[in-house]
VEXVOFI-945033 format. One line per 10 residues: number of its first residue (from 0); their letters; for each residue x, y, z of C-alpha. Coordinates in Angstrom, 1 decimal. Layout:
NUM) a) X/Y/Z | ...
END
This chain:
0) xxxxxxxxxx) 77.8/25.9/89.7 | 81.3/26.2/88.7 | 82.5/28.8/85.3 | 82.9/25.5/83.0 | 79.9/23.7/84.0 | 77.9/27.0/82.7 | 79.6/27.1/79.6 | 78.8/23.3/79.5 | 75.1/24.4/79.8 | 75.1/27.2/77.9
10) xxxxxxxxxx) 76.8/25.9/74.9 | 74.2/23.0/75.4 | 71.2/25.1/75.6 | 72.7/27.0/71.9 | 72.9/23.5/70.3 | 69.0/22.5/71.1 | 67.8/26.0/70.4 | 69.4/25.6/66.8 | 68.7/22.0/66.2 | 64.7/23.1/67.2
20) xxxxxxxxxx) 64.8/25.9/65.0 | 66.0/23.7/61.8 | 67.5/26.9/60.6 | 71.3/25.1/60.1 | 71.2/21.5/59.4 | 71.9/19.2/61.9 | 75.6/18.1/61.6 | 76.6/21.6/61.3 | 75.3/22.6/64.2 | 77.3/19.5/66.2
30) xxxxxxxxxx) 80.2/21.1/64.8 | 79.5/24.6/65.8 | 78.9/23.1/69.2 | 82.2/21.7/68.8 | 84.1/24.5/68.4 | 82.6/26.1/71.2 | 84.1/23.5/73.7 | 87.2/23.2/72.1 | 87.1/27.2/72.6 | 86.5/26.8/76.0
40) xxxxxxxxxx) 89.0/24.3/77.0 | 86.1/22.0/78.0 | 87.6/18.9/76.5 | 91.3/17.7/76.1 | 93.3/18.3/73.1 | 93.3/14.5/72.7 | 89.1/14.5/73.0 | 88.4/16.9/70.0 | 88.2/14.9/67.0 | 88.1/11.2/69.0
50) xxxxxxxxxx) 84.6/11.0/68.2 | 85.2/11.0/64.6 | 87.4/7.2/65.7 | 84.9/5.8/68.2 | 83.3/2.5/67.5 | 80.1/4.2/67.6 | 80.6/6.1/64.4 | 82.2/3.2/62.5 | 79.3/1.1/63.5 | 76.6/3.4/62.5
60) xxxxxxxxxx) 78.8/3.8/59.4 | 79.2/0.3/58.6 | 75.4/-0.4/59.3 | 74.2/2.1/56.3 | 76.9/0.5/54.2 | 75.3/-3.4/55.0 | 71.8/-2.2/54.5 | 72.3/-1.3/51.2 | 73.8/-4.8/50.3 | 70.9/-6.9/52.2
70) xxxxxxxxxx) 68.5/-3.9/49.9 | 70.3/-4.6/46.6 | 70.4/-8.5/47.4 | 66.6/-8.5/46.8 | 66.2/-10.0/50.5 | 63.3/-7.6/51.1 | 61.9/-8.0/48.1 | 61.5/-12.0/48.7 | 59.7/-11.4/51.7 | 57.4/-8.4/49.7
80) xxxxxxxxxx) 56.4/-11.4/47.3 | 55.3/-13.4/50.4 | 52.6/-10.7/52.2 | 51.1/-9.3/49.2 | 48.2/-12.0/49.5 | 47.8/-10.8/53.8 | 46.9/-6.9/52.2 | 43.0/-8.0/51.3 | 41.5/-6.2/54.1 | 42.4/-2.7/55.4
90) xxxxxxxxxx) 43.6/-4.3/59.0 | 46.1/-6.9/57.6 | 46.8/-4.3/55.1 | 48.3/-1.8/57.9 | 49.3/-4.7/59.8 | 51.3/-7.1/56.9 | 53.2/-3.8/56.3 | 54.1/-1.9/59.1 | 55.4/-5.4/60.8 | 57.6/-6.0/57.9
100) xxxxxxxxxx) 59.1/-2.7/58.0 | 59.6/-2.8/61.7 | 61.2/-6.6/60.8 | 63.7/-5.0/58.1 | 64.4/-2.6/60.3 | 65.3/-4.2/63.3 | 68.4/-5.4/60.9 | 69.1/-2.7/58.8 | 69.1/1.2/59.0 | 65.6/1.9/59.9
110) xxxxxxxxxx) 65.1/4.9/57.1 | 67.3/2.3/54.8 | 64.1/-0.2/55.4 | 61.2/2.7/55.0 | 62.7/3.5/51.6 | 62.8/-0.1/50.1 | 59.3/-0.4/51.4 | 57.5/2.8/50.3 | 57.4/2.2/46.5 | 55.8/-1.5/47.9
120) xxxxxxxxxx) 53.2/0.6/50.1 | 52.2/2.8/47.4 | 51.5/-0.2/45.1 | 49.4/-2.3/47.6 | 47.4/1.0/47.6 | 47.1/1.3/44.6 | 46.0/-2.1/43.9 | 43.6/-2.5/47.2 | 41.9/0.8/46.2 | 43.1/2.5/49.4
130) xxxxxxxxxx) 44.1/5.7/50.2 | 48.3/5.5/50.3 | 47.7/8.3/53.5 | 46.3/5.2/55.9 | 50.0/3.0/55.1 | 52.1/5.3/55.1 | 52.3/7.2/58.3 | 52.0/3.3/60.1 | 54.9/2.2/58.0 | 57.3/5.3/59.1
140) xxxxxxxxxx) 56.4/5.3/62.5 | 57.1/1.0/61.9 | 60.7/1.6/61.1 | 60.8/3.7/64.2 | 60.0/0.5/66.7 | 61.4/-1.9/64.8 | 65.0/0.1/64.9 | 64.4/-0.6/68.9 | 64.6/-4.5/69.1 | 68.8/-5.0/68.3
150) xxxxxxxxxx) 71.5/-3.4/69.0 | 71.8/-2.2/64.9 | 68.7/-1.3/64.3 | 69.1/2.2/64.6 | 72.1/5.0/65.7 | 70.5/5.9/69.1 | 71.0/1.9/69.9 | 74.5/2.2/69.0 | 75.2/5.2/70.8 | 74.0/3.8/74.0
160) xxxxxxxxxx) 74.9/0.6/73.9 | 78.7/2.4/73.7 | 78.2/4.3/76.8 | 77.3/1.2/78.8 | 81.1/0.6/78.4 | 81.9/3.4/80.4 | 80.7/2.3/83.8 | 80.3/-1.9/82.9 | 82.4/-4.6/81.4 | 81.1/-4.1/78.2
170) xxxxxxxxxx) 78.8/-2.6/76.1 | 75.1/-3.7/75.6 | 75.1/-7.0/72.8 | 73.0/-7.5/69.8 | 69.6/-9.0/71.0 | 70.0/-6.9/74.7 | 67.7/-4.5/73.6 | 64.9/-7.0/72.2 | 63.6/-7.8/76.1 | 62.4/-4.2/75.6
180) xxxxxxxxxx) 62.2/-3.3/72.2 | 60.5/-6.3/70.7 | 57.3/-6.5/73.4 | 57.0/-2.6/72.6 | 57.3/-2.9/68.5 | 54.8/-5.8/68.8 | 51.9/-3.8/71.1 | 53.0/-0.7/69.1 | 51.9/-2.1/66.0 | 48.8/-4.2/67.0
190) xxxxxxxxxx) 47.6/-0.8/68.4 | 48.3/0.7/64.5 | 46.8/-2.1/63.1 | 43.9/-2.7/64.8 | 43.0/1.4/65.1 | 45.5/3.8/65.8 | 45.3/4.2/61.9 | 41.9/6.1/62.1 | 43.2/9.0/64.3 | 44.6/10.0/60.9
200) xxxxxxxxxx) 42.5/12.6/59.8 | 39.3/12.0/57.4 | 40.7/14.6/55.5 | 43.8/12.7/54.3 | 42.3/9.4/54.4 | 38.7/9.8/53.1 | 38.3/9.1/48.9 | 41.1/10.4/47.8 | 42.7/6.9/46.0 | 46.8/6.6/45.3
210) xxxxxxxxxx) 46.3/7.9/41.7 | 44.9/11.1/43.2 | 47.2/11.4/45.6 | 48.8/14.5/43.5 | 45.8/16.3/42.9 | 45.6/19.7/41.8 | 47.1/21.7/44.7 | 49.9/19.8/44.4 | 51.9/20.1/41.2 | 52.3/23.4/39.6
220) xxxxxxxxxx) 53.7/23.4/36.3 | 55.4/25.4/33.2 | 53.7/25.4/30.0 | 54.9/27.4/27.1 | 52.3/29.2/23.9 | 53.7/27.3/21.0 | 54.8/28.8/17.8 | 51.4/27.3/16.0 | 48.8/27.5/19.1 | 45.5/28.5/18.2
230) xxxxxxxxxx) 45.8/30.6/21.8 | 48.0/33.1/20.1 | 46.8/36.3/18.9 | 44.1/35.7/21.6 | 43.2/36.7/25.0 | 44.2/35.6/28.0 | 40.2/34.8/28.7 | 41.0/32.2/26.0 | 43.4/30.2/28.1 | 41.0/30.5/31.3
240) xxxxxxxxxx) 38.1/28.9/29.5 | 40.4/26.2/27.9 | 41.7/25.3/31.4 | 38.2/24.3/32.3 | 38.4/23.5/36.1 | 40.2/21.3/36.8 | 43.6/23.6/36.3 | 44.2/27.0/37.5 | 46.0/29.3/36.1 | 48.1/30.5/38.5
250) xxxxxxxxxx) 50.7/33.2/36.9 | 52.2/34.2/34.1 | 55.5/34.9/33.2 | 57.0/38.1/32.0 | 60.2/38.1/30.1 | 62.5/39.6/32.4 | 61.5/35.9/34.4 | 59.4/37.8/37.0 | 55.6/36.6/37.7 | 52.9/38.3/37.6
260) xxxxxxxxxx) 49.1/37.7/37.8 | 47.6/37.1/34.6 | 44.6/39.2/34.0 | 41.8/38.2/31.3 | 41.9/40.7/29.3 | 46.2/40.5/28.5 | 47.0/39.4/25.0 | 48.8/36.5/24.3 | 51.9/35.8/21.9 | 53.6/32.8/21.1
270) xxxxxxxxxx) 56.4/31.8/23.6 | 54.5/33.3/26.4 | 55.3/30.7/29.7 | 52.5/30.7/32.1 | 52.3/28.9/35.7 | 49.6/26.5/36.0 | 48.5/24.1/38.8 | 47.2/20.9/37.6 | 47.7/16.9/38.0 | 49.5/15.4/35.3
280) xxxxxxxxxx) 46.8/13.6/34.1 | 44.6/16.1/33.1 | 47.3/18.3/30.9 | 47.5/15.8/27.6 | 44.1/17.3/26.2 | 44.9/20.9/26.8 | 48.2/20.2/25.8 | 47.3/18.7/22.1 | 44.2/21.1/21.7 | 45.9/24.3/22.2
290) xxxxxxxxxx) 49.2/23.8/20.9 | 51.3/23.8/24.5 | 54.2/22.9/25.4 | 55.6/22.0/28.9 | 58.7/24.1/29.3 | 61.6/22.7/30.7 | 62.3/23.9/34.5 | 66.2/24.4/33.4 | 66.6/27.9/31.1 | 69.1/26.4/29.6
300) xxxxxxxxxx) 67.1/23.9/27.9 | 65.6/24.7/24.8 | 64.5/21.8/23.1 | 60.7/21.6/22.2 | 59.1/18.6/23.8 | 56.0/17.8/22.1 | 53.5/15.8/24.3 | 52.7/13.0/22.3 | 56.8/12.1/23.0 | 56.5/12.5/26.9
310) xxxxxxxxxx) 57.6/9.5/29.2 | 56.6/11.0/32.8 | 57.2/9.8/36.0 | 57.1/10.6/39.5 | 60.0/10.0/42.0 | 60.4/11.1/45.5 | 63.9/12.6/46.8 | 65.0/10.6/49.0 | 66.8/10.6/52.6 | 70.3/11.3/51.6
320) xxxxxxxxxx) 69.7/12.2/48.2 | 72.4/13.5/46.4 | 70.2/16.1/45.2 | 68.8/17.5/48.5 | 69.8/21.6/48.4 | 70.5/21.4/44.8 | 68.2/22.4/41.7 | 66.7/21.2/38.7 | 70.3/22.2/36.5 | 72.0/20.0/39.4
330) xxxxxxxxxx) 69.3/17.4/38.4 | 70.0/17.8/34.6 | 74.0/17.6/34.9 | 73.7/15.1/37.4 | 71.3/12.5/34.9 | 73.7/14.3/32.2 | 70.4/15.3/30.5 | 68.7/12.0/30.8 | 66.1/13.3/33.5 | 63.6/16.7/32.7
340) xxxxxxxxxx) 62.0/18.2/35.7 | 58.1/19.7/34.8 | 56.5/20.3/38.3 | 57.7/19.6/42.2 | 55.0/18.8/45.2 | 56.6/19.5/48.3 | 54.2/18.3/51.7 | 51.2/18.4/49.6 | 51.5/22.4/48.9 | 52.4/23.5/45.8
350) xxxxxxxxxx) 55.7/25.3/45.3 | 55.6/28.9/44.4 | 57.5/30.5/41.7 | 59.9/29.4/38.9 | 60.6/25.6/38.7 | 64.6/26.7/38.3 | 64.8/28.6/41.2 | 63.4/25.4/43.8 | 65.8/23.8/46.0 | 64.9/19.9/46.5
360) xxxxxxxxxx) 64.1/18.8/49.8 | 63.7/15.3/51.3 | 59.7/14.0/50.8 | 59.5/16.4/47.5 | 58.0/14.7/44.5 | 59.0/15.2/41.0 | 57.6/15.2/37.7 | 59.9/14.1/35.6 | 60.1/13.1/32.2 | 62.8/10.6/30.9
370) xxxxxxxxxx) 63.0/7.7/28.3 | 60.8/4.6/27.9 | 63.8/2.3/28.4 | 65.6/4.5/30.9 | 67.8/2.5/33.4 | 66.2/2.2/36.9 | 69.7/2.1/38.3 | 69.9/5.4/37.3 | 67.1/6.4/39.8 | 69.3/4.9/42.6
380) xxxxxxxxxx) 72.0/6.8/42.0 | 70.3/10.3/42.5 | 69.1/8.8/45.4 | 65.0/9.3/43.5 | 62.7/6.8/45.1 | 60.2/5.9/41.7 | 56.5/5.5/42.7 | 54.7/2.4/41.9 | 53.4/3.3/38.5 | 56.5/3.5/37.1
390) xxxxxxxxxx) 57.1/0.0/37.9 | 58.3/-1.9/40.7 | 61.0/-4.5/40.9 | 60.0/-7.7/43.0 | 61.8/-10.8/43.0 | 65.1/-11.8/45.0 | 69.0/-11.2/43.6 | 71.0/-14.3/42.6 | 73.2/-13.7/45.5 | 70.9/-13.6/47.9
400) xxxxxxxxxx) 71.7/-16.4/49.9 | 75.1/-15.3/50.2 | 74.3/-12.0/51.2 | 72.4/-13.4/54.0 | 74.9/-16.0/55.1 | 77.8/-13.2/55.2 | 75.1/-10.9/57.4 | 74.6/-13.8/59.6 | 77.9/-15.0/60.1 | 79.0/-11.1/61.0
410) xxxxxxxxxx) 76.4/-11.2/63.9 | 77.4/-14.3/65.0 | 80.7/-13.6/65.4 | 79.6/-10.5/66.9 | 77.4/-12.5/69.5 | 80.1/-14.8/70.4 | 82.9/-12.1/71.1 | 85.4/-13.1/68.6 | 84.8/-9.8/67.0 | 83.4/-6.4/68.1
420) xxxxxxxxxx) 80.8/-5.1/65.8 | 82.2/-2.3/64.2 | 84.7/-4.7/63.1 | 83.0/-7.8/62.4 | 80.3/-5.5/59.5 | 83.1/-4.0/58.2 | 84.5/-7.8/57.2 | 80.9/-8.2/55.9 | 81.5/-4.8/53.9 | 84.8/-6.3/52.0
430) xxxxxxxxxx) 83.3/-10.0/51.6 | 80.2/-8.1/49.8 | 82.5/-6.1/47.9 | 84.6/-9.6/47.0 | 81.2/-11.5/46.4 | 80.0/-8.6/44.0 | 76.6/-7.9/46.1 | 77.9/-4.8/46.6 | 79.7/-2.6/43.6 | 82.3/-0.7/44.6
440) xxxxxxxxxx) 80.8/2.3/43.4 | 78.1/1.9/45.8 | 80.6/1.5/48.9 | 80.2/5.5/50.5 | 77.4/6.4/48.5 | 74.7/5.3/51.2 | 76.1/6.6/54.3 | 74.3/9.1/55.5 | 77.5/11.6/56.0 | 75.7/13.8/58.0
450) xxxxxxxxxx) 74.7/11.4/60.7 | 78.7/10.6/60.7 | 79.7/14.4/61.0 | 77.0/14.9/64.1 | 77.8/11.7/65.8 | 81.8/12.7/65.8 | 81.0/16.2/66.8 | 78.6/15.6/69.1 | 80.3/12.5/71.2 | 83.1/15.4/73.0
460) xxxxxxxxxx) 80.8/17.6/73.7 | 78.8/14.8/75.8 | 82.5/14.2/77.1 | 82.7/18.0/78.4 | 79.3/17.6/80.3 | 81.1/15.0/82.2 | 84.4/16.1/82.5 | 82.9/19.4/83.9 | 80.6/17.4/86.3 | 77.5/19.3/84.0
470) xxxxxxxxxx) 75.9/15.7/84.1 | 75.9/14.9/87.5 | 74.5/18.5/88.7 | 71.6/18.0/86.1 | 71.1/14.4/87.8 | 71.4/15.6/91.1 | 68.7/18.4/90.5 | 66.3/16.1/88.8 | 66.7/13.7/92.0 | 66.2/16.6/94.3
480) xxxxxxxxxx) 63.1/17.5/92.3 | 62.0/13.9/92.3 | 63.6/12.4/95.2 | 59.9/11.6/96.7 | 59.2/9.4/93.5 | 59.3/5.8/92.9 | 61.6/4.4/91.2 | 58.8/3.4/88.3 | 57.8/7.8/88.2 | 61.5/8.3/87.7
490) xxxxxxxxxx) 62.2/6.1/84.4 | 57.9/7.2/82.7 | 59.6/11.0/83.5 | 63.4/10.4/82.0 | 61.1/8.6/79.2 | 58.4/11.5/78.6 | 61.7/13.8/78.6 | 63.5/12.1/76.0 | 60.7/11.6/74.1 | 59.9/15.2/74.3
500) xxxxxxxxxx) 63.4/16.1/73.1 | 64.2/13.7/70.2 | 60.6/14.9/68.9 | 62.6/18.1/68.1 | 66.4/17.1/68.0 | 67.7/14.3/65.6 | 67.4/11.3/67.5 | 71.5/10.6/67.7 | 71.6/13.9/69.3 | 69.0/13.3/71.8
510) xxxxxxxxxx) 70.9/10.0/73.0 | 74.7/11.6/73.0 | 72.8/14.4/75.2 | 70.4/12.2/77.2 | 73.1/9.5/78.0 | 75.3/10.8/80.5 | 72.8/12.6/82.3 | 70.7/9.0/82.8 | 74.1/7.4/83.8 | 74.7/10.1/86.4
520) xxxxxxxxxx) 70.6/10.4/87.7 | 71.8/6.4/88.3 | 74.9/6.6/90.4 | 73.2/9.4/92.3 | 70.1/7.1/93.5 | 73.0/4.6/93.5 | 70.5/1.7/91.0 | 72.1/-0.2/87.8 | 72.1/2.5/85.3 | 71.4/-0.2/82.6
530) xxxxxxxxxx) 67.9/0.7/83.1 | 68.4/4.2/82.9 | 70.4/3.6/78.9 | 67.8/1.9/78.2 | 65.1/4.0/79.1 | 67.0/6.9/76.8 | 67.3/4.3/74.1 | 63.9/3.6/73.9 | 62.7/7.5/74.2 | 65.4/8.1/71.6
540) xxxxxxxxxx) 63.2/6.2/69.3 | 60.1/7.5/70.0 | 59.8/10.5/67.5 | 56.0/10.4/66.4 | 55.1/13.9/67.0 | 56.7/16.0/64.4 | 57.7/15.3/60.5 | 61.0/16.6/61.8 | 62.1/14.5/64.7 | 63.0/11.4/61.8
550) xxxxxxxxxx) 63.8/11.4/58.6 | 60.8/8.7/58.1 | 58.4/11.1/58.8 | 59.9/13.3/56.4 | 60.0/10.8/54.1 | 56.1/9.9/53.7 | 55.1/13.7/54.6 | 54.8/14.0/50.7 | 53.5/11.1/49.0 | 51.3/10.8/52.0
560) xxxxxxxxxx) 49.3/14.4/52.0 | 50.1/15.1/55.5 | 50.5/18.1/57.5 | 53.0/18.9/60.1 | 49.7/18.8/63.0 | 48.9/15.2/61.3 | 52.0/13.4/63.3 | 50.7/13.7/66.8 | 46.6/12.9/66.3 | 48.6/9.0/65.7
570) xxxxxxxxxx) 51.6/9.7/67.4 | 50.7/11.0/71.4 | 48.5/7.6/71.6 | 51.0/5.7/70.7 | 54.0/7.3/72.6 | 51.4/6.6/75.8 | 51.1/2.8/74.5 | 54.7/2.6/74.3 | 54.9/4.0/78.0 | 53.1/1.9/79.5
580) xxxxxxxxxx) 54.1/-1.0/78.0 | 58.1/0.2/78.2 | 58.4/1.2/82.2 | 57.0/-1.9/83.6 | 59.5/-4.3/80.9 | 62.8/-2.1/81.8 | 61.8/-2.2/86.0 | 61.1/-6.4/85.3 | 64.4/-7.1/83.2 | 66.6/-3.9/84.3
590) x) 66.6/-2.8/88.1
END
C-alpha cells in the first residue's frame, strides 16, 4: 500500500465514521472530505470542484425541480381519486398505496412522491378506521423500490448510471434499470401487502386509530393562569385534580424561564405558565373551565388567545423544509405571524423543555394555530406537510395534460439520444416555467441543496480512490478473499455490503463510494461490470433498517409512532426478498 492510497483510505474511513455518527449533517461532511483530498494532493487542481458541473448533479437537480411540477400539476392527485375505492380491506389498503407510491416514484424524486402521498395515507386511515402505523412504514419503504425501476427515480440511479460511462459507450438509459428494479418493486410489495405489514409491532399497530395517533405522550404544551382563572389564589393540588387523567402536568415554569417540578402544595398566581402533556383534543374543557390560556411558544408574543378563537392544525416538517434547524420565532417571521406554534411531537416522544428553545427536525409534528381561511399555499412554502384533518386537496390541475406531455416528450427525447438527460429536463424546467405549471418562485425552492452540495463533494473524492489505485486494491482484496466463490456469492455479498452501508450513509454517498470499487472487483475477475453498477444501484436503494439511512423513513417516523428498532422487524425480511429475487435477475440480464 502506497502513502496516497492510505490517505485515500483513511480520509474514507473519517467520512463513514461521521456520516454514521449523524453528528455533522451529511453534505458537510462531503465537504470536509473534500478538503482533505484537495489537502493531500489526491486529485488534480482541475478535479476539485468538477463535481459541482457533472451531469450527475444537474440531473439529480433537475429531477427535484420536475417533480414538483408533475406534484403541483395535480397528476398524482388524479390517480389518488382513482384507488380510493381499492382501500376497503386492509390488504388492498397496503397494497393500492404502497404501489402507487412506488409508481410515482419511479418518475419523480422518490421522497418528492412519499410527501404528496402521506397526507393521502393519513386520510384512507382515517376513513378505513385503521391505524395510520400499518400504511405508513409500507408506503416509505414503497418510494424506496419504486425509485429502482428508471434511471430518475432516485440519485443513486443517476450516480451510477454516470459511472457506466467511464469504462462503456455510454451511460445506463432510462428503462435499463427496470429488468431489475421493476421485478424487485413488484415481489417487494406483494410481500408488504400480503404480510410483511404484520412484523410491525402490535404495539404501534394494535387500537390506536389516526385520531389518536398524538396521544398524550406526544404533545406537551404551554398553558398560561389567566388574569380571571378561578385557579388563582389556589394550590397547585387544584390544577392536578382539574387535569383529571388524561393530562399530566409535567413542569412549571419559574420566571427567570427555568423549569421546575411542580409540587402540590405551591401556590398559584395569575400568569404562572406551566408544561403540560396532553392531546389537543382534550385541552378545550380545561381550557374554558379554568380560565387557561395556551401561551404562545415565541416570548415575544404577547397577545392573549382565548380558546373559543383557536383554529389548530397539525403539519409535519417536511424533507427539505425551510424550517429544519430553525425555531418557532423562525416559524413566526417566516409565516410573518400568520402561523402560532402550541406543542411539537418529535418520533412519538414528547420534547422536553421550553417550546422556544426546540429546533425543528424533519418527521416533527406541530400544533399550530392559524386562521380559518388561511392559504394552503402558504403550508407549501415552509415546506409543512398538513395532515388530513385539515383538509386535503384532490382533483387534477388544468394544466395537467400539458405537464404530462412536456414530461413525456423530455424522456423521449432522452430515449432516442437527441438529448442527454440532464439537458432534455432542464428544457422541461423552462417549458414549465413558459406554460405557468411551475411559478417562478417555485424554481430552486424544491431542490434539496444538500443532496447537490454532497453529490459535488463527494464525486472527486471517488475520483481520488481511483486515481490512487485505492479501488482496485479494495477489489483485489475482496477477490482474494472471495476468489473461491461463484460468481452468484460474489454479487448476494457486494449486495449485502452495500445494503449494510447505505443503511447508515445517505444513499448518494453509498453509491459514489460503492461504484468504483464494483467497477474495479469487475475488471479484476475480468466479467461486464454492468452487473456489478447495478448490483450497487440496487443495494443503494435498499435502506429499510434504520429511520436514518432515507429521508422516507424519517419522514413517517413521526406521524407513524415508530421507534428507531421498528425499521428492521419489516425491513431485514424484506432486504432478504429483495436478495433473492435481485441476484438471480442481474446474473440472467447482466453477466
Amino acid at each position: 500500500m502506497t502513502l496516497d492510497q492510505g490517505l485515500a483510505f483513511g480520509i474514507l474511513a473519517l467520512a463513514l465514521v461521521l456520516f454514521a455518527s449523524g453528528r455533522f449533517r451529511h453534505d458537510v461532511v462531503a465537504l470536509i472530505a473534500l478538503i482533505a483530498v484537495s489537502l493531500a494532493g489526491l486529485v488534480g487542481p482541475n478535479q476539485i470542484l468538477s463535481g459541482f458541473g457533472h451531469p450527475a448533479v444537474i440531473t439529480v437537480a433537475a429531477v427535484l425541480v420536475v417533480s414538483e411540477a408533475l406534484r403541483s400539476s395535480g397528476l398524482v392527485d388524479v390517480v389518488v381519486q382513482r384507488i380510493l375505492p381499492l382501500t376497503r380491506t386492509t390488504t388492498g389498503h397496503i397494497g393500492i398505496m404502497t404501489a402507487v407510491v412506488a409508481l410515482a416514484s419511479s418518475f419523480m424524486n422518490n421522497v418528492g412522491a412519499l410527501a404528496v402521498m402521506l397526507p393521502v395515507a393519513l386520510a384512507t386511515a382515517a376513513e378505513r378506521g385503521r391505524p395510520a402505523a400499518i400504511i405508513l412504514m409500507p408506503i416509505a419503504f414503497g418510494s424506496m423500490l419504486g425509485g429502482m425501476i428508471t434511471l430518475i427515480g432516485t440519485p443513486p440511479n443517476i450516480i451510477i448510471a454516470s459511472f457506466r460511462g467511464s469504462y462503456s459507450d455510454g451511460p445506463f438509459g432510462m428503462f435499463d434499470f427496470a429488468w431489475v428494479g421493476l421485478p424487485v418493486a413488484i415481489i417487494g410489495i406483494l410481500f408488504i401487502a400480503l404480510g410483511g405489514w404484520r412484523l410491525i409491532p402490535r404495539e404501534r399497530k394494535g387500537g390506536a386509530s389516526p385520531e389518536e395517533m398524538f396521544s398524550i405522550e406526544e404533545y406537551v404544551i404551554e398553558v398560561k393562569v389567566g388574569e380571571k382563572s378561578p385557579l388563582a389564589g389556589k394550590r397547585v393540588t387544584h390544577l392536578e385534580l382539574a387535569t383529571g387523567e388524561d393530562i399530566t402536568l409535567a413542569a412549571r415554569v419559574r420566571s427567570d424561564g427555568q423549569l421546575t417540578r411542580p409540587e402540590s402544595w405551591q401556590p398559584i398566581e395569575a400568569g404562572d405558565i406551566f408544561i403540560l402533556r396532553a392531546d389537543p383534543a382534550d385541552l378545550g374543557d380545561l381550557l374554558d373551565k379554568h380560565g387557561l390560556e395556551l401561551a404562545p411558544s415565541s416570548e415575544e408574543e404577547h397577545a392573549e388567545i382565548k380558546s373559543a378563537d383557536l383554529r389548530l392544525s397539525e403539519a409535519i416538517v417536511g424533507p427539505n423544509s425551510a424550517l429544519t434547524g430553525f425555531g418557532p420565532r423562525t416559524l413566526t417571521r417566516m409565516s410573518q405571524g400568520r402561523y402560532k406554534l402550541f406543542a411539537v411531537a418529535r418520533r412519538g416522544q414528547p420534547i422536553s423543555g421550553r417550546l422556544h428553545n426546540v429546533r425543528f427536525q424533519t418527521g416533527d409534528v406541530l400544533l399550530l394555530q392559524t386562521a380559518e381561511d388561511q392559504d394552503p399555499a402558504l403550508s407549501s412554502e415552509l415546506g409543512l406537510l398538513p395532515l388530513p384533518e385539515r383538509g386535503l386537496r384532490l382533483g387534477g390541475g388544468r394544466k395537467l395534460g400539458i405537464a404530462f406531455a412536456i414530461f413525456a416528450g423530455a424522456i423521449g427525447l432522452s430515449m432516442a439520444g437527441i438529448l442527454p438527460i440532464a439537458v432534455a429536463f432542464l428544457a422541461a424546467i423552462v417549458l414549465y416555467l413558459l406554460t405557468g405549471i411551475l411559478p417562478l418562485r417555485d424554481l430552486y425552492r424544491h431542490i434539496d441543496w444538500t443532496i447537490i452540495v454532497l453529490l459535488g463533494a463527494m464525486i472527486p473524492v471517488g475520483q481520488a480512490l481511483q486515481n490512487t489505485g485505492a479501488d482496485r486494491l479494495i477489489a483485489e482484496s475482496i477477490v482474494g478473499l472471495a476468489g473461491t466463490l461463484p460468481l452468484w456469492a460474489l454479487i448476494a455479498l457486494l449486495l449485502v455490503v452495500t445494503m449494510a452501508i447505505t443503511d447508515i450513509i445517505n444513499n448518494a454517498a453509498t453509491a459514489l463510494i460503492m461504484a468504483p470499487i464494483s467497477i474495479a472487483i469487475a475488471q479484476a475477475l475480468d466479467v461486464n461490470p454492468d452487473a456489478f453498477l447495478m448490483t450497487v444501484a440496487i443495494g443503494a436503494s435498499c435502506s429499510f433498517l434504520t429511520p436514518i439511512g432515507h429521508q422516507s423513513n424519517t419522514l413517517v417516523m413521526g406521524p407513524g409512532g415508530y421507534r428507531f428498532s421498528d425499521y428492521w422487524r419489516l425491513g431485514l425480511p424484506l432486504e432478504i426478498v429483495v436478495t433473492l429475487v435481485a441476484v438471480p435477475a442481474i446474473l440472467l440480464i447482466w453477466t
